[in-house]
C-alpha angles and dihedrals in degrees: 000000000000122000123196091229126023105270117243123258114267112251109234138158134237114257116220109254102008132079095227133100139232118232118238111218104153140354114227116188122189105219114232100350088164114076087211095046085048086047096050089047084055108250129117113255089207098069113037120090110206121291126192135208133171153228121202125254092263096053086088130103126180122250109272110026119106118261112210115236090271107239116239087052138083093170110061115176133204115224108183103205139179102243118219123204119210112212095162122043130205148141125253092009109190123236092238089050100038096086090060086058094055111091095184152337129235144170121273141190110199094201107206126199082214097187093058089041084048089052095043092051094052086049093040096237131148114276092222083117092048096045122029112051136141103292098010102128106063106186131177127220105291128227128210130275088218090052095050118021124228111308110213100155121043144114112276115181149158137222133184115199088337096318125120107233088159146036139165156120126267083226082069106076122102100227120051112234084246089047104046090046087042083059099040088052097062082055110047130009095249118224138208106266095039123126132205118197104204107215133274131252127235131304101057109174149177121283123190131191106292089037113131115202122190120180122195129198128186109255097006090067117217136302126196134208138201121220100213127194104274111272122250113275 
């Protein structure tokens, strides 16, 4: 085929132990999965069914390399999130099925403009802005799903420059991993290469350029970033 311009890289993630490499289509991101993190952003847990936006394919950067302080914000926050990959597709998936479409886990940082998802909110405008800039889905490497198993209990936390900003279990979230896929699924045909990232729990906080945030989950060990200055425009 012949394309009028040359067609962009596909975004993709390393996977542990292989050198190959998984394929990016679309970034799925489950809203307020933590009752505690709903509750700090000011909504009630227990009446909210889940809801779902998204950040494209090249918003995502590996573990360990800097993100520059992103411009339009002065207000950038860490989410540490489970990350779901999706290897086999499929509409109207059922809870009891969704686990046998997921091809691997990893760790995930949703970095959020919050003062642009804050004004949105209040105007009731998408948070594409907010959400899906350059850099914004940090990922580390994934492993797969056949290696080790589904996680659905385990530490996830998050620490800037040493300090603990958040801290949770995986048996937190709202929404179960089957049923937030079986929901997306009603919504969207999901695809291989999509990723879900499932949600963070409380204590979501400022980060400026020098910090350093490492987020740890059990079983998919840890990955650090650098926030760098803003890059020259």
């Amino acid at each position: 085929m012949e394309y009028s311009i040359t067609p962009p890289a596909t975004p993709s993630l390393a996977v542990m132990g292989s050198d190959a490499r998984f394929p990016v289509r679309r970034i799925y991101c489950v809203g307020r999965n933590y009752a505690a993190h709903a509750r700090e952003m000011g909504q009630d847990p227990d009446r909210e069914p889940p809801f779902f936006f998204s950040k494209p394919g090249n918003a995502v950067i590996g573990a360990g390399q800097d993100v520059p302080y992103p411009p339009l914000t002065q207000n950038l926050h860490h989410e540490a999130e489970l990350v779901v990959a999706i290897g086999t597709g499929g509409a109207d998936i059922s809870e009891a099925d969704a686990e046998n479409h997921i091809w691997g886990y990893a760790i995930g940082n949703d970095l959020t403009r919050r003062d642009l998802q804050s004004a949105a909110k209040e105007k009731g405008r998408p948070w594409d802005m907010a959400k899906g800039f350059d850099h914004s889905a940090v990922i580390g490497p994934l492993h797969p799903a056949a290696q080790i198993g589904h996680p659905n209990t385990g530490a996830i936390t998050l620490q800037v420059n040493g300090a603990t900003k958040q801290s949770g279990d995986l048996s937190d979230m709202i929404w179960s991993i089957p049923e937030v896929i079986a929901h997306l699924s009603r919504a969207v045909t999901l695809a291989p290469g999509d990723l879900i990232m499932t949600g963070t729990p409380a204590g979501v906080s400022a980060l400026k350029p020098g910090d350093l945030c490492t987020i740890a989950i059990d079983g998919l060990g840890s990955i650090k970033t650098r926030i760098t200055e803003r890059s020259a425009r």
